[in-house]
GUTISE-650319 format. One record per residue (C-alpha): x, y, z; residue in one letter. Coordinates in steps of 0.02 Angstrom, whole numbers, padded with zeros to 5 digits, always signed. Layout:
XYZA;...
end
This chain:
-02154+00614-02864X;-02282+00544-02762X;-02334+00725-02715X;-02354+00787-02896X;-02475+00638-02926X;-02584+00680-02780X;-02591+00849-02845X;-02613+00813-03020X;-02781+00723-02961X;-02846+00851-02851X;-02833+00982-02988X;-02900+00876-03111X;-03050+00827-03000X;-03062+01015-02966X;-03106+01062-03155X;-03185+00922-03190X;-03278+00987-03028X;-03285+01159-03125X;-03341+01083-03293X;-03488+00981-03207X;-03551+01143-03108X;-03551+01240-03265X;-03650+01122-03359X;-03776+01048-03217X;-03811+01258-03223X;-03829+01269-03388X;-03947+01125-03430X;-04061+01164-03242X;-04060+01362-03322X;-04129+01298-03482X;-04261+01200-03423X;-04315+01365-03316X;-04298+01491-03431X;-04391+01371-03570X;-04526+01359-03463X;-04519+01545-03407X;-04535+01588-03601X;-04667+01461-03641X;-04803+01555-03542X;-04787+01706-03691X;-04870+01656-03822X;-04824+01830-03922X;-04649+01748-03940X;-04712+01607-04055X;-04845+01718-04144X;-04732+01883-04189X;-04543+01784-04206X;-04570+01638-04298X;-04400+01576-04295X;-04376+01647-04109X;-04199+01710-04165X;-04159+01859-04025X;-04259+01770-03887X;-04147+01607-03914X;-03998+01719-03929X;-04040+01812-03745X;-04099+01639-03679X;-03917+01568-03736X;-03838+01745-03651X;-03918+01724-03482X;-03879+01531-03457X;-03702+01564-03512X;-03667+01694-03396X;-03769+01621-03243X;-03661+01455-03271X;-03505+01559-03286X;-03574+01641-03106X;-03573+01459-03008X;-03407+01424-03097X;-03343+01588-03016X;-03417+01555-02852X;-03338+01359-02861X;-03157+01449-02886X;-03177+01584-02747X;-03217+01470-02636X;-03063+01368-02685X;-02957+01522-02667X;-03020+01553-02482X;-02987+01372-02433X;-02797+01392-02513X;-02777+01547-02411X;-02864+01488-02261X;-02723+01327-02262X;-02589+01461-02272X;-02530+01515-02114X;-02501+01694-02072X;-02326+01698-01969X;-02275+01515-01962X;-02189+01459-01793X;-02041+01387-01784X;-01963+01276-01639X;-01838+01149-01588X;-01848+00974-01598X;-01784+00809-01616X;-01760+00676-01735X;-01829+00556-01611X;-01987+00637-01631X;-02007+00571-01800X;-02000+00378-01809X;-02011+00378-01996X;-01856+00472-02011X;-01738+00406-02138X;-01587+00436-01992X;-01486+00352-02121X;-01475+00496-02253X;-01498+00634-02117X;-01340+00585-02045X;-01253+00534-02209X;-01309+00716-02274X;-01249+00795-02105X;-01061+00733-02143X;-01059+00801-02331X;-01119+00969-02274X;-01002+00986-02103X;-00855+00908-02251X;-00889+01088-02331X;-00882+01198-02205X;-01072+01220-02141X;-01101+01189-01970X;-01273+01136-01906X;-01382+01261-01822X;-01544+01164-01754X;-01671+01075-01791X;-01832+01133-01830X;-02032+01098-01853X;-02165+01183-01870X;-02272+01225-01697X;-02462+01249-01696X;-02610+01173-01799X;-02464+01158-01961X;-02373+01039-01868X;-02525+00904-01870X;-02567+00948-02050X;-02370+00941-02121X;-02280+00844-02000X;-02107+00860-02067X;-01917+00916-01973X;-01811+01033-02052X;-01580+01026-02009X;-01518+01201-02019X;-01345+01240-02059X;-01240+01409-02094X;-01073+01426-02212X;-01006+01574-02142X;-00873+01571-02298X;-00997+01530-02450X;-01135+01642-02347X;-01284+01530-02393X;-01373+01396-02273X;-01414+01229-02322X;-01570+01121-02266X;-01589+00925-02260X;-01797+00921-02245X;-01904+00783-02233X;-02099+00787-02227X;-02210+00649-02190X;-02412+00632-02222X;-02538+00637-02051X;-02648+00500-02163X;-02521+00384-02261X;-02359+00353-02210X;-02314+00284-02385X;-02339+00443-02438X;-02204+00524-02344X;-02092+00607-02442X;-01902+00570-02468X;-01772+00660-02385X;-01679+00804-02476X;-01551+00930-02450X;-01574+01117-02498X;-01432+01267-02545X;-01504+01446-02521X;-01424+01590-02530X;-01512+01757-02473X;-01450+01931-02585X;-01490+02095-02595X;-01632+02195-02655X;-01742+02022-02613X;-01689+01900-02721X;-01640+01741-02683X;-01588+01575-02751X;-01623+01398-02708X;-01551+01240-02771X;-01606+01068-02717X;-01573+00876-02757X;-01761+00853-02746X;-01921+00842-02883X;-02047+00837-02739X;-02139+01005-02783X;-02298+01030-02845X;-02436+01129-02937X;-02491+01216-02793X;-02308+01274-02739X;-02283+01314-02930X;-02425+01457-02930X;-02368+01517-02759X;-02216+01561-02833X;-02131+01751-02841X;-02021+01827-02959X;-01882+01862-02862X;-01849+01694-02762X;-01769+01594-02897X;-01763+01390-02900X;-01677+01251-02978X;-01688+01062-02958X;-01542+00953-02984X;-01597+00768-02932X;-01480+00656-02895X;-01319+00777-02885X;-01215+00765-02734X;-01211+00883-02589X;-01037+00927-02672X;-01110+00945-02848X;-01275+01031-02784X;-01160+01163-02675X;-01059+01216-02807X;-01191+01233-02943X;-01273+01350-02815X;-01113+01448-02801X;-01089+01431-02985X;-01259+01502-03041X;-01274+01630-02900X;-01092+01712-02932X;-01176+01727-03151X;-01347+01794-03076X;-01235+01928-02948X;-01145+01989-03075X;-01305+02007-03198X;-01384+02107-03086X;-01258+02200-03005X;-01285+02135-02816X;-01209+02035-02685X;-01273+01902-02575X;-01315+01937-02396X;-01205+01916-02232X;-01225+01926-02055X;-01330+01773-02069X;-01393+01677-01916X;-01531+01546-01840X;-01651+01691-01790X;-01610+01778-01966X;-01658+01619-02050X;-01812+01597-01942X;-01884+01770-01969X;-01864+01763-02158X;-01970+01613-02181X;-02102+01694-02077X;-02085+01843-02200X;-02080+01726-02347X;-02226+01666-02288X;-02331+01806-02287X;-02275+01866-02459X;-02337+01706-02517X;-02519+01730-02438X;-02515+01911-02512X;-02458+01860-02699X;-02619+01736-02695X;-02729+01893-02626X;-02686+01970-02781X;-02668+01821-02891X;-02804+01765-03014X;-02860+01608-02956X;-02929+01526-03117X;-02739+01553-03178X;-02662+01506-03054X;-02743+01345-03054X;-02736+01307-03241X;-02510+01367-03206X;-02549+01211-03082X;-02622+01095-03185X;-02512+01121-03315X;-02349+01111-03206X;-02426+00934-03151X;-02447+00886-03321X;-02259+00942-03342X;-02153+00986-03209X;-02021+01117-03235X;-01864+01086-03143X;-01808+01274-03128X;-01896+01428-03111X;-01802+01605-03143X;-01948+01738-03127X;-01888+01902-03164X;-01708+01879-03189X;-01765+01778-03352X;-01877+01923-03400X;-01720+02047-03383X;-01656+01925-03540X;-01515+01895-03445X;-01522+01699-03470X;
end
């Protein structure tokens, strides 16, 4: 969880950032408007108790302070979107390119998958100015029987390398009409991912279950959701199939925080730091089919 608590600091700093704007606004505003109003002497001689003036003078600071709050989040929304890549590349590597790799569990994880039935694909990282920013290697492998890939991921930090993350295994499974379901052994997620979210790409967290466990919950839970809504998961899956979807993925995300209210978003953030949910099921929950 050492990701969560990073980000649980950053968006607390960030409205605390908010709250101090607002109210550095407000009090600089009322010293300049009380001046402004001083110079009328009319206002002291016709309103004794200066009711409507102190009303408007209240209005205008209010909604000036509420102005630089806007600006602060705006801002914060183009710096989100800016760290968002538009296509995301994709390429080979090596595990000897990360010394920090736990080889260990990336092996021990590559047995209990090839045990049922996947077989690996590559491995991947990202290429470009992401791969400096979120170092991290990805093992892809198929199960042509089960149709759904599996992932063993680990990302490591450019500043601190005891805040690398763990290593974790993913099950996703790809269906039609663009839904999809992910299940992973892993509570490394965060506030930010949280409001990136979309309501068809569904997600559960099952720490500490084993790749056996974690595989057939997946199968498990996507057979029920199938049948609830009448579809069938994808085939004709592949490396390159894989590949392109993420890029997609990608660019859906970007889009959904065009369109997203940022103030929102951030306080669905803050709150998932303050407590993390361990599933998310989007609009197959709001079908009441849960």
């Amino acid at each position: 969880m050492k990701r969560s608590r990073t980000t649980l600091k950053i968006l607390t700093n960030f409205f605390l950032s908010i709250a101090v704007v607002i109210a550095a606004t407000f009090l600089w505003n009322s010293y300049r408007l009380s001046k402004f109003f001083s110079n009328f002497s009319f206002i002291n001689k016709n309103l004794p108790n200066n009711f409507w003036v102190s009303a408007l003078f209240f209005i205008a600071i209010v909604l000036i302070s509420i102005r630089s709050g806007a600006s602060l989040l705006s801002s914060t929304k183009t710096t989100i979107l800016k760290s968002l890549s538009n296509i995301p590349e994709y390429i080979p590597t090596n595990p000897s390119e990360f010394p920090r790799l736990n080889l260990n569990n990336l092996e021990s994880y590559t047995q209990k998958l090839e045990s049922l039935g996947f077989h690996k694909l590559e491995d991947l990282k990202l290429a470009g100015k992401n791969a400096n920013k979120s170092p991290a290697i990805a093992r892809i492998f198929l199960n042509t029987e089960y149709n759904c890939y599996a992932e063993i991921s680990q990302v490591f930090s450019s500043i601190d390398p005891l805040k690398d993350h763990e290593i974790y295994c993913n099950v996703r499974s790809f269906l039609e009409n663009e839904w999809s379901l992910l299940t992973t052994d892993t509570l490394n997620s965060s506030g930010i991912i949280y409001m990136l979210r979309r309501s068809r790409t569904l997600w559960k967290m099952l720490p500490k279950y084993s790749v056996n466990e974690l595989l057939h919950s997946h199968l498990e839970m996507r057979e029920q959701i199938c049948r609830d809504l009448n579809i069938q998961p994808l085939n004709n899956l592949s490396l390159n199939w894989y590949i392109l979807n993420e890029q997609n993925e990608a660019v859906k995300r970007k889009n959904a925080l065009e369109e997203k209210n940022i103030f929102i978003g951030l306080i669905e953030a803050l709150l998932f730091e303050l407590k993390p949910k361990t599933e998310w099921l989007g609009e197959y929950a709001k079908k009441g089919l849960v």
